[in-house]
N, C-alpha and C positions, 0 to 999 in steps of 0.2 A: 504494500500500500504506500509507505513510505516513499521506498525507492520509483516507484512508475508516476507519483506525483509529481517528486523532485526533478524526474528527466528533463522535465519543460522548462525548470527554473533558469534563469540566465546565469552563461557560462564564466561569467566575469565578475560576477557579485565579490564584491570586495570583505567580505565577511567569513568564507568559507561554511557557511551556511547549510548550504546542501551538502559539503561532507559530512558537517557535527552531527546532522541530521539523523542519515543513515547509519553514522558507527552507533549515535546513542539506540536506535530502533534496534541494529543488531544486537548489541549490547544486551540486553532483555532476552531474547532466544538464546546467547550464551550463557549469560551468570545462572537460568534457569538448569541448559542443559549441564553445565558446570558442577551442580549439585546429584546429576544422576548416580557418578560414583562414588558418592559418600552417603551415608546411614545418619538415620535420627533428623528427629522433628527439630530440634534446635538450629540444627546446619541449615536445614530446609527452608523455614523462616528466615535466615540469615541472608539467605541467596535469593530469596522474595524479596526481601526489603531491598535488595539492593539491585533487582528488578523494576521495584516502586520508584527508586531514584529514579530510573534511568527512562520509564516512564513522563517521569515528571519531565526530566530535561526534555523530551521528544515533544512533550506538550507547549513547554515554553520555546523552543526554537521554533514550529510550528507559529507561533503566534508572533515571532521575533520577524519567520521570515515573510510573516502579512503583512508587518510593516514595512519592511526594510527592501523586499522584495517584488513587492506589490501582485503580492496572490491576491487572486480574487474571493471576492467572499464564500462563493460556492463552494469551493476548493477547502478553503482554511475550513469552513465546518463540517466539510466535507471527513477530513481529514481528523479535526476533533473527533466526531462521531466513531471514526475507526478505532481509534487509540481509547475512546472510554469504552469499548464495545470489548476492548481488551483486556483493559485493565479494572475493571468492574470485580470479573472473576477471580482475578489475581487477588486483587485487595481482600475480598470474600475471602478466598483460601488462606489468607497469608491470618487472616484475626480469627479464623474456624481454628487454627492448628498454634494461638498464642493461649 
């Protein structure tokens, strides 16, 4: 979602914007799968929360690059909608298992 939004963003934005973007989006599919090979709920939460970061930051460069970038509105809620639609569950599991 992240990355096919980002494609159209301009190539030259002086903020690097569209990289921070996608590594923090990655960032979240790996600190998750990161936790596959280790045991217990404590680890597990640990590597949620720092999913939740990484989250958060995707949300605020999202809104950084409406500004700066001049997405359009569709797009930017677009693009909200996906990331709560993800992280919703996330948050759920991550306070089910504290």
């Amino acid at each position: 979602m992240i990355s096919e939004s980002s494609r159209g963003w301009p190539r030259g934005e002086a903020f690097g914007l569209t990289s921070q973007v996608r590594r923090a989006a990655g960032s979240v599919v790996a600190t998750i799968a990161e936790e596959q090979g280790r045991r217990g709920a404590p680890e597990f939460v640990h590597h949620l929360s720092i999913a939740d970061g990484s989250f958060s930051e995707v949300e605020a460069l999202v809104l950084v690059s409406s500004r700066f970038l001049s997405i359009d509105n569709p797009t930017e809620d677009r693009l909200l909608q996906q990331v709560s639609a993800v992280w919703r569950p996330l948050r759920g599991l991550m306070i089910s298992l504290r």
